[in-house]
VEXMI-526784 format. One line per 8 residues: number of its first residue (from 1); their letters; for each residue x, y, z of C-alpha. Coordinates in nm, 2 decimals. Example, Ala and Ser with C-alpha at 12.3 -4.5 7.8 and 13.67 -1.06 7.14 Angstrom:
2
1) AS) 1.23:-0.45:0.78 | 1.37:-0.11:0.71;
***
This chain:
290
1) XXXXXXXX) 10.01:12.80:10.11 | 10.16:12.48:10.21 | 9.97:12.17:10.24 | 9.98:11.88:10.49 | 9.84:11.56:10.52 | 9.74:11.54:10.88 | 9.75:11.16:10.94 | 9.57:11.06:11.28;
9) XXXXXXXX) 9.77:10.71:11.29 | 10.10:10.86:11.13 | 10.37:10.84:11.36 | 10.19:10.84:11.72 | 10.42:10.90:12.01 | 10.44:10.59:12.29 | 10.41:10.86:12.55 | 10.05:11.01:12.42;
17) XXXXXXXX) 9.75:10.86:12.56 | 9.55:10.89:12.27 | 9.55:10.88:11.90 | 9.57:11.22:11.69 | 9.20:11.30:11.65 | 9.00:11.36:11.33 | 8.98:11.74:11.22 | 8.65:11.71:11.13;
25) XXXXXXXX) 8.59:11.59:11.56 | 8.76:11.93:11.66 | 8.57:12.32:11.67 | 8.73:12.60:11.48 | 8.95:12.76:11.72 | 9.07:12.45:11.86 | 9.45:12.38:11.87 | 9.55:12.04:11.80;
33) XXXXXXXX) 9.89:11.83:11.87 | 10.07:11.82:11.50 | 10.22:11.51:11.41 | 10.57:11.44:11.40 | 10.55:11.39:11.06 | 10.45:11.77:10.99 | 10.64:11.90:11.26 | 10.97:11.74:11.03;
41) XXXXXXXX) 10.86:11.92:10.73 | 10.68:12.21:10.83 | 10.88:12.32:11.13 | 11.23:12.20:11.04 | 11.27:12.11:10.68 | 11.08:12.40:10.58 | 11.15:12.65:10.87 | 10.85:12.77:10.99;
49) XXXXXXXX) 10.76:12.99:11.27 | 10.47:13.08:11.48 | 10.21:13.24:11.31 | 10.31:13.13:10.95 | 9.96:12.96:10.80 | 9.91:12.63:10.62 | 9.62:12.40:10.52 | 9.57:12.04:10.68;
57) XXXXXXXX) 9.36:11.75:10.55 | 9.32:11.45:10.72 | 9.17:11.24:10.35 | 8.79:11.22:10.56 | 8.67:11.52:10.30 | 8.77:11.92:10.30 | 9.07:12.07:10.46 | 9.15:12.33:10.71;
65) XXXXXXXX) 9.32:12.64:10.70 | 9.54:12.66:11.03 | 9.83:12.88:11.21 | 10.08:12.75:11.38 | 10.10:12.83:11.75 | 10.36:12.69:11.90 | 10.69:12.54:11.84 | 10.95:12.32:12.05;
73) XXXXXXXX) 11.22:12.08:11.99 | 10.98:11.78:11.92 | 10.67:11.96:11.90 | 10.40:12.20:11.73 | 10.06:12.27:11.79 | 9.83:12.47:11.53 | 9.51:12.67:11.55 | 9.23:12.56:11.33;
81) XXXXXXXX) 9.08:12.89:11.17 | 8.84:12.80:10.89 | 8.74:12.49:10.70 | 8.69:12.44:10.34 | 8.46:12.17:10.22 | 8.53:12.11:9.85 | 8.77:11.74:9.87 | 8.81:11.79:9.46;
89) XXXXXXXX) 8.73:11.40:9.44 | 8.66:11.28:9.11 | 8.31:11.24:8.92 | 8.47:10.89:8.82 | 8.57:10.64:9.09 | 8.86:10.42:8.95 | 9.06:10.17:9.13 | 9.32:10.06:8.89;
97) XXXXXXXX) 9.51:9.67:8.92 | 9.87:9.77:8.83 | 10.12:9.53:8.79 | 10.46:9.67:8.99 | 10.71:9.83:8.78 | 11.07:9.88:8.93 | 11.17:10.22:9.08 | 11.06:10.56:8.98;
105) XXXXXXXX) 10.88:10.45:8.71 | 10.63:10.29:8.99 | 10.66:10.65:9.18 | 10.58:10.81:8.84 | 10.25:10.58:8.77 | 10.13:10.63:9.16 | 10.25:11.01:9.16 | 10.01:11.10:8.79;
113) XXXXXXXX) 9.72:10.87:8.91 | 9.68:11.06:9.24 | 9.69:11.38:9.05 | 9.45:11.24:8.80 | 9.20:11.13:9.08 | 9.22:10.78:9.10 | 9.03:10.64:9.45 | 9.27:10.29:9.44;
121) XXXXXXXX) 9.55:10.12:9.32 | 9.58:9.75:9.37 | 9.94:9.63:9.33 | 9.96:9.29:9.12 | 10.27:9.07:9.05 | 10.18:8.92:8.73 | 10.36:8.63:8.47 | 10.57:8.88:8.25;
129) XXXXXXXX) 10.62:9.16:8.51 | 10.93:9.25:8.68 | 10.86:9.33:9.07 | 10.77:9.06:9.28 | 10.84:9.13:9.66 | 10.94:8.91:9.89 | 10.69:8.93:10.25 | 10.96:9.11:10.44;
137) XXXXXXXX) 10.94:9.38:10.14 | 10.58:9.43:10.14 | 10.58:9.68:10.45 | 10.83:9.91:10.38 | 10.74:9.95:9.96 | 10.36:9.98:10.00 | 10.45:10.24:10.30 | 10.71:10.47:10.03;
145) XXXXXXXX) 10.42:10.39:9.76 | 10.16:10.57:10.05 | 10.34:10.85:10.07 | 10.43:10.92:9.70 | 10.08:10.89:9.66 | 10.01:11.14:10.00 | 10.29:11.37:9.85 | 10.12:11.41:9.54;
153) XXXXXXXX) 9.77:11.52:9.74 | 9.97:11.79:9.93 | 10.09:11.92:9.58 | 9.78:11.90:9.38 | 9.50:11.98:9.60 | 9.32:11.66:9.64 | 9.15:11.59:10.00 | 9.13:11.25:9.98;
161) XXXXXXXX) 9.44:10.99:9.91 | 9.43:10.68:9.69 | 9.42:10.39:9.83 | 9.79:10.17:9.82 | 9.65:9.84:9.85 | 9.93:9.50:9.91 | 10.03:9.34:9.63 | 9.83:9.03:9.47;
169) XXXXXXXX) 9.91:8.80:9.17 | 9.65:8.88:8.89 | 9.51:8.52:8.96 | 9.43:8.61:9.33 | 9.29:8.94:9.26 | 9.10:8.87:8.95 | 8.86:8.59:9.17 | 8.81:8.88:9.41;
177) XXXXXXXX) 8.77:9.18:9.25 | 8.56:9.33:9.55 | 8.73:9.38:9.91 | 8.54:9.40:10.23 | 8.61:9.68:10.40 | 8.72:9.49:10.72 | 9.00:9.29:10.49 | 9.10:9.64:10.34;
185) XXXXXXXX) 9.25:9.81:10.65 | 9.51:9.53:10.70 | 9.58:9.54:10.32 | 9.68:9.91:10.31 | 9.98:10.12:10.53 | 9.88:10.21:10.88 | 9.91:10.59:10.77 | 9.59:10.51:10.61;
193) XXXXXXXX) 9.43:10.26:10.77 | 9.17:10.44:10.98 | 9.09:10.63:10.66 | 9.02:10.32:10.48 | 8.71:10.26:10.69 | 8.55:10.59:10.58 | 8.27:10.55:10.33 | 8.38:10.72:10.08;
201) XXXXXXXX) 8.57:10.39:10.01 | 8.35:10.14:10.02 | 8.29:10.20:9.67 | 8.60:9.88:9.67 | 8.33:9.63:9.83 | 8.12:9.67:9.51 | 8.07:9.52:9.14 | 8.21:9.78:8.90;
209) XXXXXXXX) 8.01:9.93:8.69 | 8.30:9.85:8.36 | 8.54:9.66:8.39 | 8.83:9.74:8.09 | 9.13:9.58:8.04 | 9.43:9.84:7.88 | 9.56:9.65:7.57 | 9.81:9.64:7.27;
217) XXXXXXXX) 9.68:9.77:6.94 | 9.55:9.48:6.78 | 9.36:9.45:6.42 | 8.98:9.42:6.45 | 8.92:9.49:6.80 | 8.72:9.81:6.93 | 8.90:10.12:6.99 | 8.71:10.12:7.36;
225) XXXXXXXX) 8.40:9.97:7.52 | 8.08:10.11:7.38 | 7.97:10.14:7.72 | 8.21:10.40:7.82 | 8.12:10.72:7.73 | 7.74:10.68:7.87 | 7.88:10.50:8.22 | 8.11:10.78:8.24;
233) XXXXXXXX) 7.87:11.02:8.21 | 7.65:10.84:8.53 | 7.60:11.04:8.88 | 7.81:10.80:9.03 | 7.98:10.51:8.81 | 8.29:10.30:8.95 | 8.58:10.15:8.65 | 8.81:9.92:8.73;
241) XXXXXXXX) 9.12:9.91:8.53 | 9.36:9.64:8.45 | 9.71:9.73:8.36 | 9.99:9.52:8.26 | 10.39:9.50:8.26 | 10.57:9.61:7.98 | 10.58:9.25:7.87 | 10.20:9.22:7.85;
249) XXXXXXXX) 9.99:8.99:8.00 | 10.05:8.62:7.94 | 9.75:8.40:7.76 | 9.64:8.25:8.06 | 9.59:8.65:8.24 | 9.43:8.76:7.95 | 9.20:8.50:7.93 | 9.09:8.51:8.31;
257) XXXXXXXX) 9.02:8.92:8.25 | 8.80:8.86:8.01 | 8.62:8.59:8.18 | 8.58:8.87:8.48 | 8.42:9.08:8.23 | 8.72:9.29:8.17 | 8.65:9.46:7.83 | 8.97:9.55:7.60;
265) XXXXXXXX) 9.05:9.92:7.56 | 9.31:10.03:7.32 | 9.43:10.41:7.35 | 9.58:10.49:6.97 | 9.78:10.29:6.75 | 10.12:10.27:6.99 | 10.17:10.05:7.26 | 10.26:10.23:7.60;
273) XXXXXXXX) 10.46:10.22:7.89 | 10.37:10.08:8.20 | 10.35:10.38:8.36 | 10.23:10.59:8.08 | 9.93:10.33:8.05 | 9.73:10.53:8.39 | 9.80:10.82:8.36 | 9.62:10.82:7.98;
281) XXXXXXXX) 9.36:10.59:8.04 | 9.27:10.81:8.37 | 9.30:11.18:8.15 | 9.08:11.05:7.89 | 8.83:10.89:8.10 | 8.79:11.24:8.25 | 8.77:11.43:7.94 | 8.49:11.16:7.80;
289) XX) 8.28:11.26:8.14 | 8.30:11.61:8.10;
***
């Protein structure tokens, strides 16, 4: 059954009064306005017709089954039949600092981190790395970076998105490694915006529980924090990883990291890519909490 995210900011018409509401707001039985968004894929890209069934989640928790009920040119409304509560969260909450890679192989890190269950991603421009946007590209990349990571929920089944947060040097983000949740809306895309406010994430405003820094095999030094297996196997623990360019991190980065408290972890005896880096660091830590 096809899965949409049902943004209540995404794409609001100038001739609606009011903003899409929240699913959870809305009785089962209750038809609801689609957004365009949905209406693109669903109705057009994908064909649909009245009566065909699909599930809706807004990222506040659980999804709804729904039927479509009408359909017009620029339009669709749905009937909400039944809702499931299970999001499929994580155990772990994870907000990785992962400096920008160019083109798909950013889409690739994003798209396997989402399906891995990571609650954040804070972009970071760094000394070695190889993205660093200009202000009039910060909209429109952490917008495409969004939905790749929205795209992925639809496919795998998660309920609640990863956060896309705008791009920091290492520096800047390193002497602030908590965010206030009223800073956070205007750091992330307006498609999730509203959704940043839920508590779910406020987890972001808090001290992490480990703090580990991914790291080139080096002689000597620990294969992971000894911390790591008992915080992962904690009711509710939060890690923060940092990740690096393919370059590495330059003296002066690696030195501030570990004056955060950002431990070294390095996974095996070869170095990894960029965007291979997340997605083991995130399968593992799962596997060590189950």
């Amino acid at each position: 059954m096809r899965r949409f995210f049902y943004a209540i900011s995404d794409d609001i018409n100038t001739d609606k009064d009011t903003p899409y509401s929240r699913l959870d707001a809305l009785s089962i039985g209750a038809s609801i306005e689609l957004t365009d968004s949905i209406v693109h894929h669903w109705c057009r890209v994908l064909r649909a017709n009245v009566g065909d069934q699909g599930i809706l989640f807004d990222g506040f928790g659980g999804e709804y089954q729904v039927q479509l009920q009408t359909i017009s040119k620029k339009h669709a409304t749905a009937t909400l039949l039944s809702h499931l509560a299970d999001d499929r969260s994580s155990s772990v909450m994870t907000q990785i600092g992962l400096v920008m890679s160019r083109g798909e192989r950013m889409d690739y890190a994003i798209q396997k981190s989402t399906e891995l269950g990571v609650t954040a991603i804070q972009l970071l421009s760094s000394h070695h790395g190889e993205v660093n946007l200009k202000p009039a590209q910060v909209e429109k990349k952490l917008a495409h970076w969004q939905q790749v990571a929205i795209a992925a929920c639809e496919q795998c089944g998660l309920n609640r998105p990863p956060l896309v947060i705008s791009p920091l040097s290492i520096g800047d983000w390193l002497s602030n490694l908590s965010i206030h949740s009223s800073n956070l809306a205007s750091a992330v895309s307006p498609i999730v915006a509203a959704l940043s406010q839920d508590p779910y994430y406020q987890v972001l405003q808090h001290s992490a529980d480990l703090r580990m820094q991914l790291s080139v095999p080096a002689a000597g030094q620990p294969d992971m924090p000894e911390s790591l297996p008992k915080i992962l196997k904690q009711q509710a623990s939060y890690i923060q990883l940092l990740i690096g360019p393919e370059g590495g991190l330059s003296n002066d980065e690696c030195k501030q990291a570990l004056e955060k408290g950002f431990e070294p972890w390095q996974i095996g005896t070869r170095v990894l890519r960029t965007e291979t880096a997340p997605v083991v660091a995130l399968a593992t830590m799962h596997a060590l909490s189950l």
